[in-house]
Each structure stands twice: as structure tokens, then as C-alpha cells.
C-alpha positions as CSV (number, residue, x, y, z in Angstrom):
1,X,-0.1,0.0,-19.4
2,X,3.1,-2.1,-19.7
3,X,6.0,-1.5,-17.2
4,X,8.0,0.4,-19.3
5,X,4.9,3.4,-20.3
6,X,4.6,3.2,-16.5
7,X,8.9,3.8,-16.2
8,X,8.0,6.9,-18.6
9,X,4.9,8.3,-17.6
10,X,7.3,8.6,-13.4
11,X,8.4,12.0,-13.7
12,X,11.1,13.2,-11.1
13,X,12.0,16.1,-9.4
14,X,16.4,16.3,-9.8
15,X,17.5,18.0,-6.2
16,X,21.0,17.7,-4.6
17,X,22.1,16.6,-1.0
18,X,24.6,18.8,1.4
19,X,28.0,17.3,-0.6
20,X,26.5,17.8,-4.5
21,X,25.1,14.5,-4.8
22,X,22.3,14.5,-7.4
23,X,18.7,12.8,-6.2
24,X,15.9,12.2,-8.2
25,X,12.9,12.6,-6.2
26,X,9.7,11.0,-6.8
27,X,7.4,14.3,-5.9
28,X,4.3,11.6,-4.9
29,X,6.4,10.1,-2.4
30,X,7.0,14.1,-0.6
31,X,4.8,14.4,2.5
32,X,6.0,17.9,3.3
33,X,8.8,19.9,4.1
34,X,10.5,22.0,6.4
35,X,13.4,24.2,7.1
36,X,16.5,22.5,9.3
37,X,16.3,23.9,12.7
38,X,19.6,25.6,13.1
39,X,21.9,23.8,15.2
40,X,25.0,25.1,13.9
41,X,24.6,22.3,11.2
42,X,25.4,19.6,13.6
43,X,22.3,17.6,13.0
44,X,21.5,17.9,9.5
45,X,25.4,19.3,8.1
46,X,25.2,22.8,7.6
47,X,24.8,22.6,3.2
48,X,21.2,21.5,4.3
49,X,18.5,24.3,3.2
50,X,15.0,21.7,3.2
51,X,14.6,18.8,4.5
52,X,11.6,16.4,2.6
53,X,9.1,14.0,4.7
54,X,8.7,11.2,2.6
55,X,5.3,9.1,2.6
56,X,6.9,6.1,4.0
57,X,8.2,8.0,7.2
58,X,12.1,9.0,5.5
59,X,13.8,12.1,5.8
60,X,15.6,13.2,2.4
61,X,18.0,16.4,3.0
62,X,18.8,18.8,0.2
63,X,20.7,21.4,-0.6
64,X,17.8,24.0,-2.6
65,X,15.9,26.2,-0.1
66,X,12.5,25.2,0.0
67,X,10.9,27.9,-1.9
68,X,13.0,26.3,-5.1
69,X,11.4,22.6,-4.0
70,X,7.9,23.6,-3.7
71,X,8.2,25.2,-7.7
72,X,10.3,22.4,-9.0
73,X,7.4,19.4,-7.1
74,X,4.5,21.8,-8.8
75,X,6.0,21.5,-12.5
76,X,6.5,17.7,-11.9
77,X,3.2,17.2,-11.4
């Protein structure tokens, strides 16, 4: 498979962070999520609904509850 079949065949998940930012997600990089523990969104910024573990030890915070990022990771895959 040449580079570009490979660019093709990567099929990611569009979420948005806390200010509307879009992200494109790759859903085999997603270790697991969780919900932000409320701290009166000091920590995370208080737009924050899930918060993704990524494989290679990043946090990525979005804006969908995590209900909405579990069904949009399953279709990707």
C-alpha cells in the first residue's frame, strides 16, 4: 500500500475542544476516557464534557459528552 491509500484508508473521528475548535481524532490512538472531575472548571475550563487518554500518554479535552464519543469512535472503526 502506497502512502497516499494508507492517508485514505486513516479514518477520523471530528470532535471539538472547550472554545469550538474542530479536532480530528485518530480513534486508534484513544486509550479511554473519562468524565472531568468537577472543579468548578478550573482544571480542565468548564466547556469540557470528556476528556480522551491518548496511547502515547496525552490528554485531549472535548466539548461532546462521552456517551456521543464512544458512538462516533465505534462508527470510525
Amino acid at each position: 500500500m502506497n502512502i497516499c491509500a494508507a492517508a485514505l484508508a486513516l479514518a477520523l473521528v471530528e470532535l471539538h475542544g472547550p472554545t469550538g475548535q474542530v479536532l480530528d481524532i485518530n480513534p486508534a490512538l484513544v486509550s479511554s476516557l473519562r468524565m472531568p472531575i468537577d472543579t468548578g472548571g478550573q482544571h480542565w475550563g468548564k466547556n469540557v464534557r470528556c476528556i480522551l487518554v491518548m496511547s502515547y500518554g496525552g490528554f485531549v479535552a472535548v466539548a461532546e459528552d462521552c456517551a456521543l464519543v464512544v458512538r462516533k469512535l465505534g462508527e470510525a472503526k
